[in-house]
GUMI-866169 format. One record per residue (C-alpha): residue in one letter; x, y, z. Coordinates in steps of 0.25 Angstrom, whole numbers, padded with zeros to 4 digits, always signed. Layout:
# GUMI-866169
aXYZ...
***
This chain:
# GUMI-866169
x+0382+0430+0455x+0366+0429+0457x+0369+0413+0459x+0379+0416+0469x+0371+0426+0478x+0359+0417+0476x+0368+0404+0483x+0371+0416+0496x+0356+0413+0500x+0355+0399+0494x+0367+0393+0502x+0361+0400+0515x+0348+0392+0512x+0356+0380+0510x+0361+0380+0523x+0348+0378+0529x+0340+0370+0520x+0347+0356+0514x+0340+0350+0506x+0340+0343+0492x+0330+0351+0487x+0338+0364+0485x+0330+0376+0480x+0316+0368+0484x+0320+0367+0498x+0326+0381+0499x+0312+0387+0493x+0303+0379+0501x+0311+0384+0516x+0313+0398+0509x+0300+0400+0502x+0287+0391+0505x+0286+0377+0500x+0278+0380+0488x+0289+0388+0483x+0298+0377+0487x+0291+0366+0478x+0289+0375+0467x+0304+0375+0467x+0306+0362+0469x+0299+0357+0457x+0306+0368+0449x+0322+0364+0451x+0319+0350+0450x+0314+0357+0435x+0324+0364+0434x+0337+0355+0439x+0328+0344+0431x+0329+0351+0417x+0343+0356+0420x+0348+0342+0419x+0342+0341+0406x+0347+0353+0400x+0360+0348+0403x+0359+0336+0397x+0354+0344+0384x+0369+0351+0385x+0374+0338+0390x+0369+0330+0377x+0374+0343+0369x+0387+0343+0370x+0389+0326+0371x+0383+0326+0359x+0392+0334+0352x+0404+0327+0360x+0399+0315+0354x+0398+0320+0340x+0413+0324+0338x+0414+0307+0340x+0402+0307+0331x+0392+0300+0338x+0380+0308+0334x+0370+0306+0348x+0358+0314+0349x+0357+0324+0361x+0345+0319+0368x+0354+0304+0370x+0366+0312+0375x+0354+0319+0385x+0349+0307+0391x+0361+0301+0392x+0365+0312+0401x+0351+0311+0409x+0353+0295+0410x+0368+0297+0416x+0364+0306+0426x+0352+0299+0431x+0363+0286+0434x+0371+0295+0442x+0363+0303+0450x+0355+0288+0454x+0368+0287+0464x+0374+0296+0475x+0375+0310+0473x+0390+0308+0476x+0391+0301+0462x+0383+0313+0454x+0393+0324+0462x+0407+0316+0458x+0402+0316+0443x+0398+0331+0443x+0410+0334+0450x+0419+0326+0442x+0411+0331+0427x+0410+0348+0432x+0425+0348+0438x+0431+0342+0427x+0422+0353+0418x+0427+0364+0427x+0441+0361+0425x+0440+0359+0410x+0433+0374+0409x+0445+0379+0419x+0454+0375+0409x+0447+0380+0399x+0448+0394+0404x+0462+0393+0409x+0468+0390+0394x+0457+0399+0389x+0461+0410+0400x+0474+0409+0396x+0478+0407+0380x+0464+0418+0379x+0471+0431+0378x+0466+0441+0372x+0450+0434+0372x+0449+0435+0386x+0439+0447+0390x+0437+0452+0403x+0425+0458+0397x+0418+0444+0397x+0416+0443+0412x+0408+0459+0412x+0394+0452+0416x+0390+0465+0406x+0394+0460+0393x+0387+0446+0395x+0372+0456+0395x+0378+0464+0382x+0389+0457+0373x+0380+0448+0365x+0368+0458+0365x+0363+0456+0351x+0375+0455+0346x+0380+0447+0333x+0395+0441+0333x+0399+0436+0318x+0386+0436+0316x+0381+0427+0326x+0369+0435+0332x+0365+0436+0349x+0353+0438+0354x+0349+0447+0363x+0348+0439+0374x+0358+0432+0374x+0364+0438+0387x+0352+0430+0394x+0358+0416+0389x+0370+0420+0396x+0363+0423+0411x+0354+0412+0410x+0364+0401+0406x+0373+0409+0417x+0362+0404+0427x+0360+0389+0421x+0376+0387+0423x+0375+0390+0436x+0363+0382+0440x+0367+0369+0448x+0375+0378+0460x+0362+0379+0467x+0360+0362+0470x+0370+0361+0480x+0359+0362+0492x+0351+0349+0485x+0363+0342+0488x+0362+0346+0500x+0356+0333+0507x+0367+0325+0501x+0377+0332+0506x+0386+0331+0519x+0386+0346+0523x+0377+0353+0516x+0377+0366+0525x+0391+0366+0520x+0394+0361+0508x+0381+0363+0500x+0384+0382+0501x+0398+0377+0498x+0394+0371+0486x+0386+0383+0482x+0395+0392+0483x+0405+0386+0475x+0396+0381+0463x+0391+0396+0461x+0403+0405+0463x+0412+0393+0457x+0402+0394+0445x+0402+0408+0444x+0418+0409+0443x+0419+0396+0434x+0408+0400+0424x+0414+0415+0421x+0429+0410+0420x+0425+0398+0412x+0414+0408+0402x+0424+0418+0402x+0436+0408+0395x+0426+0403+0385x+0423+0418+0381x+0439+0422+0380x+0441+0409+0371x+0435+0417+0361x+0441+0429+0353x+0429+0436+0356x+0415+0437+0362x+0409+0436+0347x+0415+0421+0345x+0413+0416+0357x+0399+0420+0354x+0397+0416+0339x+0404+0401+0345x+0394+0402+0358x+0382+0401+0348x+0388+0395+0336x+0395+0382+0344x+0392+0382+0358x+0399+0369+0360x+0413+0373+0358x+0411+0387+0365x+0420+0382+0375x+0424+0370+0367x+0432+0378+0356x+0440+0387+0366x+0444+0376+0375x+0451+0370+0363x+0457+0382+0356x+0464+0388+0371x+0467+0372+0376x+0466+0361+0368x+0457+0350+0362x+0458+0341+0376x+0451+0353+0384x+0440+0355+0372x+0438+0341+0373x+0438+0340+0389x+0427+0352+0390x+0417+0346+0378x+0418+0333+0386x+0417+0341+0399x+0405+0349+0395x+0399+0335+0392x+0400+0330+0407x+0397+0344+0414x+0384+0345+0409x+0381+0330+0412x+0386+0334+0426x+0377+0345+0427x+0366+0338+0424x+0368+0327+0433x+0368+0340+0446x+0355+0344+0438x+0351+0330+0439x+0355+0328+0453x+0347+0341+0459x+0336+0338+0453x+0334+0325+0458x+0335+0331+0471x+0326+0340+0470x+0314+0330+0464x+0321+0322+0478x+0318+0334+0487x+0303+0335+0480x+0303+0320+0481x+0305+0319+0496x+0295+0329+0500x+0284+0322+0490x+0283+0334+0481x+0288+0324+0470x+0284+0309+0470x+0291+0306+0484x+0300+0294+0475x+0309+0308+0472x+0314+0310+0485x+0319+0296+0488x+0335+0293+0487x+0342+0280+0483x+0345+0271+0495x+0360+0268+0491x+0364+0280+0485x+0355+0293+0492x+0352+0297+0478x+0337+0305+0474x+0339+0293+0465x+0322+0295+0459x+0321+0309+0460x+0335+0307+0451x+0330+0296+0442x+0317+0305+0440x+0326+0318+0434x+0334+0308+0425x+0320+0306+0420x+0315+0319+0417x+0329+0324+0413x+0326+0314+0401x+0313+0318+0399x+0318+0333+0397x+0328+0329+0388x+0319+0321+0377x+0308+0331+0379x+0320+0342+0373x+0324+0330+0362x+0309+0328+0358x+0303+0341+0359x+0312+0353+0357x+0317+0361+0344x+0329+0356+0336x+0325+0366+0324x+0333+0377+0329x+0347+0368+0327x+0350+0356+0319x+0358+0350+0332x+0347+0345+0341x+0360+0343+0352x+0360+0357+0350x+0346+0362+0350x+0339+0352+0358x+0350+0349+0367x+0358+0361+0370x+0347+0373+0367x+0336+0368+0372x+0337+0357+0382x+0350+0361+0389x+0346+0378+0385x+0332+0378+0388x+0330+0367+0398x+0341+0373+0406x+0332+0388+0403x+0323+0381+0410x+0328+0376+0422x+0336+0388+0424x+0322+0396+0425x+0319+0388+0436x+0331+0389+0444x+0334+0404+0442x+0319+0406+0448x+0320+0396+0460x+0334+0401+0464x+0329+0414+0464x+0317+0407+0473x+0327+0401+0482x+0333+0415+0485x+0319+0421+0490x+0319+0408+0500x+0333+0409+0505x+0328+0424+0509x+0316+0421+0514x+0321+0408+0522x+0331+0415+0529x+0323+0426+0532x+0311+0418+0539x+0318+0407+0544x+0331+0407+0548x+0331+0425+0551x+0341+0424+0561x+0352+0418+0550x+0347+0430+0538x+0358+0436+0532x+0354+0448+0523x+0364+0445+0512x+0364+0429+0512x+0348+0426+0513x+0342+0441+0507x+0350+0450+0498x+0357+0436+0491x+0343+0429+0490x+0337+0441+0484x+0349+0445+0475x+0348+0430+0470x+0332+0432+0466x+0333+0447+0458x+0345+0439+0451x+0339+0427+0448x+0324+0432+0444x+0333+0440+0434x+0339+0431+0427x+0327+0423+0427x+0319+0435+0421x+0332+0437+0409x+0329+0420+0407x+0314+0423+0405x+0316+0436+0397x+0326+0429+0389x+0318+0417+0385x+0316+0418+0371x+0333+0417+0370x+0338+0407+0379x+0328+0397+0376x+0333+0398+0362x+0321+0402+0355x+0314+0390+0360x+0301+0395+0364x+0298+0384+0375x+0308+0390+0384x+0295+0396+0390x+0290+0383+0392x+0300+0381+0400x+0300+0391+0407x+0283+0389+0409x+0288+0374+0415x+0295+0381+0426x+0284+0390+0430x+0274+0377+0429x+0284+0370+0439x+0286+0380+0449x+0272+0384+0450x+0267+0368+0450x+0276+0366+0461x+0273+0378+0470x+0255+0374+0466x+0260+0359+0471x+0266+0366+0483x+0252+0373+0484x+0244+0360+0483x+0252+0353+0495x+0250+0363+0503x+0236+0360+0503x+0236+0346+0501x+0247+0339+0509x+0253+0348+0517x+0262+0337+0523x+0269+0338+0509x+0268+0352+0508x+0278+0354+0520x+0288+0345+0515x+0291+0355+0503x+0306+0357+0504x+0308+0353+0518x+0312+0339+0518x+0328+0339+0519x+0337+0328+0523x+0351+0333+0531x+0360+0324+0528x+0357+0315+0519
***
């Protein structure tokens, strides 16, 4: 609901500023343009590591595919792989990165339809419409112990943050909007699908895997004791082997498919950074033949490696025996994704102050209380909040990994280097300086 009254104001600001820079563009119009590249230098962080965590989940679940074959391939090969594929597909026209998303997330959608149709269905008596009270999620598992498996106290802050990093990806419609044939219309469109579509799918689909349990207690001793066939398990017992199969399989190529979106958006935002010489201007160049930020694209596949081997090399594999598991999962696709969800929940809050203040200096005439003030501000109390529950709850979701707040301190360091840099043009090329957030190509 916060991400649906955030995308009221946010869809307004996409109808005037279209640009493949997204929230660094909005921000620098809204705000000032110190702001503006503080953001920018963020989400390409943020989108950046967000790819990276996929291919940790990516890696995690092939590997186990894999291994009922039993080929035995280390997680950190499954990664790069992922990294390398992408880096092929996203060189060409976006046109051939949208069919396979489309083709890879449709085909997940359907399979999760089914599964909640048979689960719906043969469920009977395991289907609670106590589930769906917003309350219980804040006080069910408080503390609690089910056969013996013991909850933390936080574990109600897992549940909002991952809430938040499963939605993140609706807001990237406007860095599309360069590439698209009618961007006024289409991109608030595709807004407003992704985050009301999500929001009906992802209760639907969470509340069938809760009822294909006999109660909340197994579905929670299985969500701790083997993750992977949370879903897996049920699909089997109320349909068949073929659709357990179909969604193990599936799992596989939705994440590769999110990734590649991550990929994508990031590329344009280094592109949008590129042009404007706020990056190495080699960024902001596109590939004769096929229009593609084909560098700035090259340049993400790069440092999504680099993310990746510094988790293999560096990170803890104590706490399990599985490094798929501990490297892998935990802490590259868990914590990199804390990490890069810090950011967004910040800058979207950011974006919201802009959208007010932009319609209200520069365009007064068109100000509508509820679309570019009460929204916008509704959106930043919401998402400081949960920002405030991730920072309180550190300690849990970063899995008792103390550098979680390393992080977290890279965030800050990125945000405030960019708005310093800002600071520095200011004074030293101010040519530069004005082109922060303002270069955008119609029609393209």
């Amino acid at each position: 609901m916060i991400l649906t009254i955030f995308s009221v104001g946010y869809v307004a600001m996409a109808r005037k500023v279209t640009a493949a820079g997204g929230f660094y563009s909005f921000i620098s119009h809204g705000l000032n343009r110190e702001l503006g590249m503080a953001s920018g230098f963020a989400m390409v962080v943020a989108y950046s590591v967000f790819e990276a965590s996929l291919c940790g989940g990516f890696a995690y679940f092939a590997t186990a595919k894999l291994a009922q074959y039993g080929w035995d391939v280390n997680w950190v090969a499954a990664a790069l792989f992922m990294v390398v594929l992408i880096g092929i597909l996203a060189f060409f026209d976006v046109h051939i990165s949208a069919r396979i998303l489309g083709i890879a997330l449709i085909s997940e959608v359907i399979a999760l339809l089914i599964f909640d149709l048979v689960v719906f269905v043969q469920g009977g008596e395991n289907i609670q419409a106590a589930a769906l009270n917003p309350a219980n999620a804040f006080k069910s598992l408080e503390g609690g112990s089910f056969n013996g498996t013991e909850f933390a106290a936080g574990a109600w802050a897992v549940g909002v943050f991952f809430a938040f990093w499963s939605w993140v990806g609706f807001e990237m419609a406007p860095n599309y909007g360069e590439e698209s044939k009618d961007p006024k219309r289409i991109v608030p469109r595709a807004m407003y699908i992704s985050v009301i579509g999500l929001g009906i799918f992802y209760v639907i689909t969470s509340w069938a895997a809760l009822s294909g349990y006999g109660s909340t207690a197994e579905a929670a001793v299985q969500a701790q004791t083997n993750a992977y066939g949370f879903f897996l398990d049920p699909a089997k017992q109320f349909g068949n082997e073929f659709l357990r199969d179909a969604m193990s399989y599936l799992i596989i190529t939705g994440s590769f498919a999110c990734g590649m979106a991550f990929h994508n958006t990031t590329a344009r935002y280094m592109y949008s950074l590129g042009r404007e010489r706020l990056l190495p201007s080699a960024l902001g160049r596109t590939h004769p033949t096929y229009r593609s930020p084909h560098i700035a694209s090259t340049t993400q596949s790069v440092i999504a490696a680099m993310i990746v081997l510094a988790f293999w090399l560096f990170t803890d594999t104590a706490a399990d025996s599985d490094p798929a598991t501990s490297q892998g999962y935990v802490q590259l696709y868990g914590l990199a994704a804390f990490m890069g969800v810090v950011l967004i929940l910040f800058i979207q809050a950011l974006v919201s102050v802009a959208i007010w203040n932009y319609f209200r200096t520069q365009h007064p005439s068109e100000h509508r209380v509820w679309n570019h003030t009460i929204a916008p501000m509704i959106s930043v109390v919401g998402q400081i909040a949960v920002l405030g529950v991730a920072i309180w709850k550190i300690d849990f979701l970063g899995a008792g990994y103390t550098y979680a707040w390393y992080l977290v301190a890279i965030d800050v360091i990125v945000f405030v280097g960019g708005y310093l840099g800002a600071l520095y043009l200011k004074s030293s090329d101010r040519a530069k300086y004005e082109t922060i957030g303002r270069m955008i190509n119609e029609g393209l």
